[in-house]
C-alpha positions in Angstrom: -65.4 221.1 97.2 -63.2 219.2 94.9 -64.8 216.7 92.0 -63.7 213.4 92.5 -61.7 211.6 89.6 -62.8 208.5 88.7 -60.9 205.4 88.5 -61.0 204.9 84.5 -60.0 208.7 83.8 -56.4 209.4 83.1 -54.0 211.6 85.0 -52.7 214.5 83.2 -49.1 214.7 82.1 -48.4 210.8 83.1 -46.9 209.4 80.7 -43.9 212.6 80.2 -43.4 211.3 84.0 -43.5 207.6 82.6 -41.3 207.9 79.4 -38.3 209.6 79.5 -37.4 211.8 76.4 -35.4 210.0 74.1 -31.9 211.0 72.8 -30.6 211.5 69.6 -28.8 208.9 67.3 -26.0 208.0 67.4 -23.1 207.7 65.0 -22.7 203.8 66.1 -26.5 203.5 64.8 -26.1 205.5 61.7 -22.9 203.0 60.8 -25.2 200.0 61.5 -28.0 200.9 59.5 -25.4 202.3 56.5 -23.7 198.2 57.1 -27.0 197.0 56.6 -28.6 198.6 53.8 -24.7 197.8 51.6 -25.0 194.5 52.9 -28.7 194.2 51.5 -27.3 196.0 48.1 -24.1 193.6 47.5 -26.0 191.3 47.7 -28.1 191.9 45.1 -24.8 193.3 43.1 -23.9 189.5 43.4 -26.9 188.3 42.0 -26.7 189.5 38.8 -23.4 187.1 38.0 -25.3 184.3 36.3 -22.4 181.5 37.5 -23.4 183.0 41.2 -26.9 183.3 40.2 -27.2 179.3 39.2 -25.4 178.5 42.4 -28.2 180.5 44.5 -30.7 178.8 43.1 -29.3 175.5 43.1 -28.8 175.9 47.0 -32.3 177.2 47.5 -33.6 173.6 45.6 -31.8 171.6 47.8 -32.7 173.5 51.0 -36.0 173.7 49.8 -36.3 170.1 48.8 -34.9 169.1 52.5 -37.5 170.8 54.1 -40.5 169.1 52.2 -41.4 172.4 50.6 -40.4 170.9 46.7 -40.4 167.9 45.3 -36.6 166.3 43.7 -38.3 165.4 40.9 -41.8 165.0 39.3 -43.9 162.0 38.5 -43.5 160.3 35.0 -45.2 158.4 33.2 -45.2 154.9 34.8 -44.6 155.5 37.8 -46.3 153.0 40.3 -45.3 153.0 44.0 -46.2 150.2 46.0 -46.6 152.7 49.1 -45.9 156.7 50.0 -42.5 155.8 51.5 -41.4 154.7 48.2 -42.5 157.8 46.6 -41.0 159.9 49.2 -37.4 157.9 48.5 -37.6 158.4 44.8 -38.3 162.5 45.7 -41.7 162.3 43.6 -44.2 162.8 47.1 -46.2 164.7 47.5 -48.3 163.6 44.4 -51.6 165.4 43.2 -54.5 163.7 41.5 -54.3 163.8 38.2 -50.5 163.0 38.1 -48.8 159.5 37.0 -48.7 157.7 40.6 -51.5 158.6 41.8 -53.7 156.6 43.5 -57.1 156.4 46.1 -55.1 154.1 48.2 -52.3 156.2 48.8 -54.5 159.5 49.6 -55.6 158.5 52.9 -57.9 161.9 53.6 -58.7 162.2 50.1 -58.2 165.8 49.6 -56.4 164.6 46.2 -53.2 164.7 47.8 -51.2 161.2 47.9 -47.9 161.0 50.3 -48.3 164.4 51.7 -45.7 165.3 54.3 -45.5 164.3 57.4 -47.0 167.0 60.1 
């Protein structure tokens, strides 16, 4: 009499029936790879021009400063804003306690962060 197989045992040799053997690469793939890795190294090759290298990082201030990741400019001494959408137009929000322009009032979860960003 035959054993029975139970239902949480695998078959044998399913999964050569399931996935098919793969084929080899391809030239199209090799060229892809080969476009990326000199696209990844002239790029690089481009940083080191300091006149390309200023314009880089300019860019990446003023992307990062659209997205609320970086502040325009930081808070100086005397700086008083009436309320965090003043702060935020001048480009000095978030502000961090300890900094000029700081206040209870403006931290509103007092976690010593005034005018965070919106969420």
């Amino acid at each position: 009499m035959r054993e029975r197989r139970r239902y949480h045992e695998p078959r044998r040799y399913a999964a050569a029936a399931r996935y098919p053997r793969r084929r080899s690469s391809s030239v199209g793939s090799y060229l892809a790879t080969a476009g990326l890795i000199g696209a990844v190294a002239g790029g690089g090759w481009a940083m080191t021009d300091p006149d390309q290298r200023q314009a880089f990082i300019a860019n990446a201030k003023e992307v990062a400063v659209d997205a609320g990741m970086m502040r325009a400019r930081a808070p100086q001494e005397g700086d008083f804003w009436r309320r965090c959408d003043e702060a935020r137009a001048a480009g000095t929000a978030p502000i961090y306690r300890g900094e000029p322009g700081y206040r209870e009032g403006m931290d509103g979860d007092n976690d010593g962060i005034a005018c965070e960003p919106y969420r």
